[in-house]
N, C-alpha and C positions, 0 to 999 in steps of 0.2 A: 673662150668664145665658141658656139654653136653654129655657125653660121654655114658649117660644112655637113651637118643633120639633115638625111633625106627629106624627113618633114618638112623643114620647112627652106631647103636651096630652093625653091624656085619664088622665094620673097627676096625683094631688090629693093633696099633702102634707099631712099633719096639721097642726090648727092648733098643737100643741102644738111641733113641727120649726119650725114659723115666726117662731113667739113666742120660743124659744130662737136663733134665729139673726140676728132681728133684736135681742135685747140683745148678743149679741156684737158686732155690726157696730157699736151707739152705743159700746159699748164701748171697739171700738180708738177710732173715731172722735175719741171724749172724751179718750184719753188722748192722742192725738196730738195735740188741741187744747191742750192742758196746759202744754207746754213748746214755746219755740220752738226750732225743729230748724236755721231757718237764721241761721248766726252773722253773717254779715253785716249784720244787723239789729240788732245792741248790741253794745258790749266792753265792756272794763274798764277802761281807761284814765280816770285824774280828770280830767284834764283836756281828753277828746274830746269832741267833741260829739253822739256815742254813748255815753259811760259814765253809770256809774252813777247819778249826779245828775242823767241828760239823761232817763233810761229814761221816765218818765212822760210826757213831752213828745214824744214817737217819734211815737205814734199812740193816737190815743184809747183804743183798748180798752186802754191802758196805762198810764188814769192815776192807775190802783192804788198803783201805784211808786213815786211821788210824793204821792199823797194818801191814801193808806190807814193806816190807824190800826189796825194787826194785822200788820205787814210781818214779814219774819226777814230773815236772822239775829236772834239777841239775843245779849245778854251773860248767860251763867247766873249772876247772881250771888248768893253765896247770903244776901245782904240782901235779895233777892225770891220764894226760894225758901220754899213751903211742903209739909212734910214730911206726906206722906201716909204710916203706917206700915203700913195695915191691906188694902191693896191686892193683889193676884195679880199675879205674873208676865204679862211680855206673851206672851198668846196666842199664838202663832205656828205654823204646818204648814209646811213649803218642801216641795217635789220636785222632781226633775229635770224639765228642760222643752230642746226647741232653742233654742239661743239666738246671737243674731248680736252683734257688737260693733263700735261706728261708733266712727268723728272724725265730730264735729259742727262742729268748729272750735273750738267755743269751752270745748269738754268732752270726754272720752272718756267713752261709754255702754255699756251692757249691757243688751241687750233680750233677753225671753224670747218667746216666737213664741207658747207655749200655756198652760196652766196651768203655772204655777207655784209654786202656793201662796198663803197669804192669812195675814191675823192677823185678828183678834177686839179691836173697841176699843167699848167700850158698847152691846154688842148688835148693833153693823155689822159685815160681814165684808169686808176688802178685801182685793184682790187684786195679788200682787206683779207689776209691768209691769217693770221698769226699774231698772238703778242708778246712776251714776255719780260722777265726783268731783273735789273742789274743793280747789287749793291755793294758799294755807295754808287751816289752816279757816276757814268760814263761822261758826259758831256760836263764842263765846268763853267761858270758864269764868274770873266773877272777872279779869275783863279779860285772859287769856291766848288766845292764839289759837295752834292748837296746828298740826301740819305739813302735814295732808293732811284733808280728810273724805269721807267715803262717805252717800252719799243713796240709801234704797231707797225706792222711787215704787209706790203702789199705790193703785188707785184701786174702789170700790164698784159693785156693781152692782142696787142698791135704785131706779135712779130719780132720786136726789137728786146723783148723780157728785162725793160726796163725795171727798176726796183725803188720805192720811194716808203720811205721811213717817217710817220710820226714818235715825235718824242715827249712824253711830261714827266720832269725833275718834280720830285718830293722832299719836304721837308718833316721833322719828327713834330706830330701834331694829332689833330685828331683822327681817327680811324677814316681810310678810305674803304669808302663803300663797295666799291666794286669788289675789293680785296676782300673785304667782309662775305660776301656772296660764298666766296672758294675757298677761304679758311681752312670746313670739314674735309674737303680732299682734299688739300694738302699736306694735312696733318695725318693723314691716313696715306700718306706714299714719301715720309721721313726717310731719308737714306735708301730708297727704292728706287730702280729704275724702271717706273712702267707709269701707264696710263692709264683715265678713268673718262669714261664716256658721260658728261655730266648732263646732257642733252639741250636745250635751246638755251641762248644765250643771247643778248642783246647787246653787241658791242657802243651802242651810242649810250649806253650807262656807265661806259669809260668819258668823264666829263672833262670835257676841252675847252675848258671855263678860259675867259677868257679871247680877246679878237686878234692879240698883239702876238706875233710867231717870228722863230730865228727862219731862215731859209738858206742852206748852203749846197753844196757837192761835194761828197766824200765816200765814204765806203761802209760795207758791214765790219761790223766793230768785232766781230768775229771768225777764224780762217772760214772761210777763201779770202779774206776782207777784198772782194769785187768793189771794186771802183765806181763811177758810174752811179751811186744811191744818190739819190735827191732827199735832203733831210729838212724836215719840219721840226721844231724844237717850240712846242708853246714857251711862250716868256713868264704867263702865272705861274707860280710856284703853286705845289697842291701838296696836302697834309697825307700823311699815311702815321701809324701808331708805332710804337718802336717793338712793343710784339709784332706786328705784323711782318716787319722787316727783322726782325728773330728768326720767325718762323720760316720767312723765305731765302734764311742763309741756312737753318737748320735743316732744311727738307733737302738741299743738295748735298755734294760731296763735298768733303773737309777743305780740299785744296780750291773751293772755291762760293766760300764762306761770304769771299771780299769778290764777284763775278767782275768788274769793273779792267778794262782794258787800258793802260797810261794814253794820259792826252797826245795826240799825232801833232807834228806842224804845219803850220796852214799853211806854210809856200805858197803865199802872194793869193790864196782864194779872198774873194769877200764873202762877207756876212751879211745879209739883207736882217733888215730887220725890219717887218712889214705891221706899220701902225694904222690900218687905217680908221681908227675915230679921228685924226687929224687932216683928212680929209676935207672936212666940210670948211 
C-alpha cells in the first residue's frame, strides 16, 4: 500500500471505499480459508495414514472430520427425504467474471477473480467463488453413486461467512459442455500443480437443468469439513463423457484418481426435496 507516499498523504479516502474494501479482503481471505489448497495435506486413499478416516486426526482445527455430526457427503435416500412442494426455484444471477483454473492436486478448480454472481437462500445472498469436481460422486442417490460431481462454492458476505454449496451428479453420457470449454487447459497442466488464467467465463453455462433440488445441512466434503454448508444437490442427473472424466482423474495426483470422500451419517438431519412444478 502507498498510502504513507508524501504525494499523495494528504488524500482521505471515504469511509464508505474503506468499509467496502476491507469486506472484500475478509472476503477472499475466508474463502481461501475454506478449503485446503495444499494437497499434500490429505488423500484419499483407505488405507493411508492421510485418508479419509485419518482426516480429523491431521491437525486440530480438523477434528470436524471425525467428530462432527453434520458432515457430507450423504446418501439421498428417499426414506429420508421430505417433500417440500410449495417452494421457488433456486434463486440464482451468474455473469461473466475472469477466471483462472488450477491443479490443486488433489482436484481440478475454477476460480472466478471478481463478481460472478450469487443465489439467494433464506434471505442470504452468496456469492459464487469457485467450482470444482469429484470422481465418482461424492453425494449418492438411494445408494448410487453416480460418475463425476461438480461443486459450486459461494460464500456470504453478511459477516457471518456463511458457505452454501451447489451440486450436479453426472452420469457417463454425452459430453458436458462446460467441460468441453476447459478440456485444452487441462490437458496442458496433467500431473502439474499450477494455474492458467483462462480469462472470462460465464458460470450460468454451468446448466442447472432442471426446477427439482435436494436441500440439506452438512459440511465441506473436504478438511476443515466446517459445518455449517448449506447444500443444493440439483435432482436431474447430467451427462459428462467418460474421457472427460479420464481426463479429470488423469490431470490430478495418483492418490486421487478416485477424489470422492465416504458417505457421512445423517444423524437424524432431513432432506428437503424441493419440487415446485407441484405446486400449482
Amino acid at each position: 500500500m502507498k498510502h504513507h507516499s508524501s504525494s499523495c498523504s494528504h488524500i482521505l479516502f471515504p469511509a464508505s471505499v474503506i468499509f467496502v474494501l476491507a469486506i472484500l479482503l475478509l472476503q477472499v481471505q475466508f474463502i481461501r480459508s475454506q478449503e485446503v489448497e495444499e494437497e499434500r495435506e490429505f488423500d484419499y486413499m483407505e488405507r493411508s495414514e492421510k485418508g479419509p478416516q485419518q482426516w480429523g486426526k491431521l491437525k486440530k482445527e480438523w477434528a470436524a472430520c471425525n467428530n462432527g455430526g453434520m458432515q457430507s457427503p450423504i446418501d439421498l435416500s428417499s426414506n429420508s427425504v421430505k417433500l417440500i412442494p410449495k417452494l421457488a426455484e433456486l434463486n440464482k444471477t451468474y455473469t461473466s467474471s475472469n477466471s483462472t483454473i488450477l491443479n490443486r492436486g488433489h482436484d481440478i478448480a475454477l476460480k472466478w477473480a471478481g463478481y460472478a454472481g450469487s443465489i439467494h437462500i433464506n434471505g442470504t445472498e452468496f456469492f459464487l467463488q469457485q467450482c470444482h469436481w469429484h470422481s465418482p460422486s461424492e453425494h449418492s442417490v438411494n445408494g448410487r453413486r453416480y460418475d463425476l460431481e461438480l461443486h459450486m462454492l459461494h460464500g456470504s458476505q453478511d459477516g457471518n461467512n456463511k458457505i452454501a454449496v451447489v451440486g450436479l451428479l453426472y452420469e457417463i453420457g454425452q459430453p458436458d459442455p462446460f467441460l468441453s470449454k476447459l478440456e485444452k487447459y487441462i490437458m496442458s497442466m496433467v500431473d502439474e500443480e499450477h494455474e492458467i488464467k483462462i480469462g472470462v467465463i460465464d458460470p450460468s453455462e454451468i446448466k442447472l437443468d432442471g426446477k427439482n433440488y435436494y436441500r440439506y445441512m452438512g459440511s465441506l466434503t473436504v478438511p476443515p469439513c466446517t459445518e455449517g454448508v448449506i447444500w443444493t444437490i440439483n435432482e436431474k442427473i447430467m451427462t459428462v463423457s467418460s474421457e472427460q472424466v479420464k481426463l479429470l482423474r488423469e490431470a490430478v495426483h495418483d492418490y486421487a484418481e478416485k477424489n470422492a470422500r465416504p458417505v457421512q451419517p445423517l444423524n437424524r438431519r432431513e432432506i428437503h426435496l424441493f419440487e415446485p412444478n407441484t405446486s400449482n
